[in-house]
N, C-alpha and C positions, 0 to 999 in steps of 0.2 A: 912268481911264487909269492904268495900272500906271509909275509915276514910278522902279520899282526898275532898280540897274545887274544887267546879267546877266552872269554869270561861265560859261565852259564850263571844267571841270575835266576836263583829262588822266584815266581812270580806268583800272587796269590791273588792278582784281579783285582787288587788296591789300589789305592794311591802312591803310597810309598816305595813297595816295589816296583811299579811302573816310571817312577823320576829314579831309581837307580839304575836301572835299562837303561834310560834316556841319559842321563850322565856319562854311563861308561862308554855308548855309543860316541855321543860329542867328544869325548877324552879319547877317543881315536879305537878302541879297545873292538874285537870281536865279536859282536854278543849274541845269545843264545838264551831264548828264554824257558824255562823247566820249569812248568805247573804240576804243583802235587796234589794228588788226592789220598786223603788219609783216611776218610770215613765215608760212608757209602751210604746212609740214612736220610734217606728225605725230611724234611725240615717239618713242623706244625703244619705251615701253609701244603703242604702237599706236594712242593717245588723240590729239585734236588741244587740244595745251594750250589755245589758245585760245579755246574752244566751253567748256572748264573754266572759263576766268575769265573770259568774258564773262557766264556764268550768275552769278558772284558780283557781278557789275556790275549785272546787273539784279537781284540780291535787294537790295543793299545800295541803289540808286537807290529800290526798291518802297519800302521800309522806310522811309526820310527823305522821301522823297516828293517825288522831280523825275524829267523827262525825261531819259531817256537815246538815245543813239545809237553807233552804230559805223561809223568809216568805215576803207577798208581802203589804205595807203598802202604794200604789199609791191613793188609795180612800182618806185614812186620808194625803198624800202628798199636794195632791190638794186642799182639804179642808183647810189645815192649813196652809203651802208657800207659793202655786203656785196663790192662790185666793189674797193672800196678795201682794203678789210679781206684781200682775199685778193690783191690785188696787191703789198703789205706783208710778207704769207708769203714770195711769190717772191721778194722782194730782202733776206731771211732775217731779215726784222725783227720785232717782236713790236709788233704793232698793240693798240689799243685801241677799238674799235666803239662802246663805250658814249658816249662822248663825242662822236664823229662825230655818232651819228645825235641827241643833242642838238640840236644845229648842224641837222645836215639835214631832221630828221620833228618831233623833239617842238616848238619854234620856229620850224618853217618852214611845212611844209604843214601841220600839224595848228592849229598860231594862223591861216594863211587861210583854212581851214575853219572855226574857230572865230568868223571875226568873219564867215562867211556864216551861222552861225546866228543872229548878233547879237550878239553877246561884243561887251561893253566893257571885258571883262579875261579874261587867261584863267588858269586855276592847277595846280599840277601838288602832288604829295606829296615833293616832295625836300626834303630836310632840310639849307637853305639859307635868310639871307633877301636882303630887297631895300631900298633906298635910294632912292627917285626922289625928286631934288634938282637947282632950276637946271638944268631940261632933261637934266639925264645919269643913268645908273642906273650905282647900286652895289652888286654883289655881295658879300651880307655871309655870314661863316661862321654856321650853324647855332650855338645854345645848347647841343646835344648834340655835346662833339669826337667822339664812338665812332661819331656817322652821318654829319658833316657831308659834305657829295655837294658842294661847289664845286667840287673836280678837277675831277668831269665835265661842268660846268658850264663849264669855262676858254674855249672856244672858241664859246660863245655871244656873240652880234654886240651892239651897243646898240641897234639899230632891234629885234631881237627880244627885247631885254628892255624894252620900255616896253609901261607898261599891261599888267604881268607881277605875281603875290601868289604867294606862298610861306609858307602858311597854318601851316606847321609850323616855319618859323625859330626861335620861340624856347619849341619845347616838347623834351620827352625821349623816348624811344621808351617808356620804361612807362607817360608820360602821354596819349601815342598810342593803348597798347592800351587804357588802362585806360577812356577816352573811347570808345572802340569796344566796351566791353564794357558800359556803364553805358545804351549805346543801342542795345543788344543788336542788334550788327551783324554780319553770315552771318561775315567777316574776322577779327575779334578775336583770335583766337589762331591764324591762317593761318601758314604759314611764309613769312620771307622770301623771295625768289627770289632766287638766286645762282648764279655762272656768267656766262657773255655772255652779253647781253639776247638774241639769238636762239639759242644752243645751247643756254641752260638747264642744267638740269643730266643732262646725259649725258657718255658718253666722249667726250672731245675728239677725240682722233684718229682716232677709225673715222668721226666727222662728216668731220671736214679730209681725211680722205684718199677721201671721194668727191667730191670736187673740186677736188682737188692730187693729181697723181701722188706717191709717194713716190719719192724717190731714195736706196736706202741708199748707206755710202760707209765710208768709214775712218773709227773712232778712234782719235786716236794722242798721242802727246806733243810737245811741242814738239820733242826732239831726234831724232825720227824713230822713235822705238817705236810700234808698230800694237799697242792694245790689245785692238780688235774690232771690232763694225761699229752704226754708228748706223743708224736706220732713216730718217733723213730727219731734214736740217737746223732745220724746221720745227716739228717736235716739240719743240723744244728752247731751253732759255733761259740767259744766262750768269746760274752762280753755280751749274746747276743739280747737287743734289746725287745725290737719287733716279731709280730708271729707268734710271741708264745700264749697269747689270749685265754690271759688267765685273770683281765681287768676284774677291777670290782672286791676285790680279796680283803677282809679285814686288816685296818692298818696302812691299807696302800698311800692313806689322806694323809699321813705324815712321811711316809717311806718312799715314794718316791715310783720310779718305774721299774718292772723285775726283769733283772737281767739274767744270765748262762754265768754260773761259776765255775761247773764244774761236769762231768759226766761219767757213771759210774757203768762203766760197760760190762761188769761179769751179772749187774744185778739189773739192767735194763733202769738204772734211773737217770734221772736230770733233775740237777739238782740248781736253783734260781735262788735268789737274792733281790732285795734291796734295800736302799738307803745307800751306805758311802761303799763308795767302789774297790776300799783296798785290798779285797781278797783277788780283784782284777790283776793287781801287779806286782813283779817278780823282779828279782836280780836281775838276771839274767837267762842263759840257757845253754844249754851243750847240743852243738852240732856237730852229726853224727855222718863217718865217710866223707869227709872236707874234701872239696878238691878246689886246691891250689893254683893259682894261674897268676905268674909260670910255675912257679915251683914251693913247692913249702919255706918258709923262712929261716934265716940264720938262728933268730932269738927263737925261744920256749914261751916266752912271756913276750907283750909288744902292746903299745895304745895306738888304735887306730877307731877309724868307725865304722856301723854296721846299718844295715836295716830286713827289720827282722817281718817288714813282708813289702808289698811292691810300692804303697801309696804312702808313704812315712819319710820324714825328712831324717839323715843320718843321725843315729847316737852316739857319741864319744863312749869307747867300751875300752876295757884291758881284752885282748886274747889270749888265752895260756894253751899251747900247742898239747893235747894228750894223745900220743897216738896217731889213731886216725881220727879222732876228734879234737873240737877245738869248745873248751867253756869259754864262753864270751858273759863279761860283767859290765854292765851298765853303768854309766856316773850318774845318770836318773831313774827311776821305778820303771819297767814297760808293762804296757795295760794290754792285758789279753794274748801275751804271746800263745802260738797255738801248735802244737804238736802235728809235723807233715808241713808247714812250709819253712822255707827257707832262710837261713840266718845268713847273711853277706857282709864280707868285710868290704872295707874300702883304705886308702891311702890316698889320698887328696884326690887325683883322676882317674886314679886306677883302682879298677876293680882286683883285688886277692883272691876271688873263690867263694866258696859259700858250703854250709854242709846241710841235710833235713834237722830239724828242731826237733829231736830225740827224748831231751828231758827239759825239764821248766825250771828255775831254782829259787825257791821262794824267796820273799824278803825276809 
């Protein structure tokens, strides 16, 4: 009678995923590998990415020597991301997917699939760990800061984090490949993937605009100068500097480069600047439907730090608990916070939770 616990590992024909297999393998553990397919569109190149890294799923499964499977959660993808993701566009916001579909496919259906193949845990390759203590789990940051992936992590629930391994918590990404390379894995030197987990790396906008109209409209200045014309609100993020090709403009020789201050979506405008950046930064902001991890805190009020999108080093902020939301104030100005991604607390290693950037609060 086989006494071993069984792990199904998230596999996604990476690197990372594949040295989490191979860990919990060597650590004596049952493994089972569960490739997902969440989108079903063939790439620019005409290829279907995912027919590409499902093949590296099964060399690297072949190679270490466990069962693999693939189940395909694109229906419930769309229903639950992708409908989100672009509802977020309409109301001119700059959403974030990767963190949803945490929440929605990789914790949700993909662990009730996982414990119908028998998982007594299940594990994934982000570069995060875990705490389970006194019935509650704690989200700890990664040993490596340059991957740690808890952002996207923020909105993961507690019942979805138990009976959760995160086999790469306390390694580095050269000790990643170099364990991939030493076990001569198909992955070893793959490229990361980057971009949104379903666009990949293509042009954004020729994806989003076949399934958003665009609306061009005016760019102009606050005091009513028409510089030219945006192609659609959507495209566009505050702060943003490139793209908006509107060189050459009276003034520019003293002003500097024109950035996105601002975006007036009942009137189709976009509204740019330049010279000094301070219309860029804010107090703070209110994040909106917080979710806690483990649990909301004792205090109303508390100092901790946050980061208020993925590639940002923490800010020392006050949190003031309202609700279901939480106003977070900054002890320095933030440039460009943006409406639809995510505001994250932290406490030294441990991640708090995080809520969407609701409102902006100006200085």
């Amino acid at each position: 009678m086989n006494t071993k616990k069984t792990v199904v590992v998230g596999m996604s024909g990476g690197v990372d995923s594949s040295v989490a297999a191979l860990l919990l393998k060597e650590q004596g553990y049952n493994v089972i590998g569960l490739y997902m397919v969440n989108w079903e569109e063939e790439g620019e190149n005409g290829c279907c990415t995912a027919e590409t890294d499902f093949e590296d799923v099964k060399r690297v499964s072949n190679k270490i020597g466990i069962p693999y499977f693939t189940v395909n959660f694109a229906k419930e993808y769309e229903e639950r991301v992708f409908s989100y993701f672009l509802e977020e566009y309409k109301r001119g916001r700059t959403p974030n997917p990767d963190v949803l579909c945490n929440r929605e496919i990789k914790f949700g259906p993909f662990k009730r699939q996982a414990e119908a193949l028998g998982a007594d845990f299940i594990a994934t390759g982000h570069y995060c760990d875990i705490l389970h203590e006194g019935g509650k789990h704690y989200l700890l940051k990664a040993a490596d800061d340059n991957k740690d992936q808890t952002y996207f992590l923020n909105q993961v629930r507690q019942d979805q984090l138990d009976n959760v391994l995160f086999p790469l918590g306390k390694m580095r990404k050269a000790e990643v490949r170099a364990v991939a390379e030493k076990y001569g894995l198909s992955t070893a030197k793959k490229k990361d993937s980057t971009g949104i987990c379903f666009i990949g790396e293509r042009n954004f906008r020729n994806f989003l605009k076949n399934y958003l109209p665009a609306q061009p409209g005016k760019m102009m200045t606050t005091d009513g100068r028409v510089l030219g014309e945006h192609i659609g609100l959507m495209y566009y993020t505050i702060g943003q500097r490139k793209g908006l090709d509107i060189g050459g403009q009276k003034g520019d020789e003293e002003g500097g480069r024109w950035f996105v201050i601002e975006k007036d979506l009942g009137n189709n405008i976009l509204y740019v600047a330049h010279g000094g950046e301070e219309r860029l930064y804010a107090r703070g902001c209110v994040a909106a439907q917080f979710n806690w991890i483990p649990a909301p805190p004792e205090k109303k009020e508390f100092v901790c730090t946050a980061k208020f999108r993925y590639r940002q080093a923490e800010q020392d902020v006050v949190a003031t608990v309202e609700g279901d939301n939480v106003r977070i104030l900054a002890k320095e100005p933030q440039r460009a916070l943006t409406l639809g991604q995510y505001a994250v607390l932290y406490d030294g290693e441990k991640c708090l939770g995080g809520g969407v950037i609701d409102e902006i609060l100006p200085q």
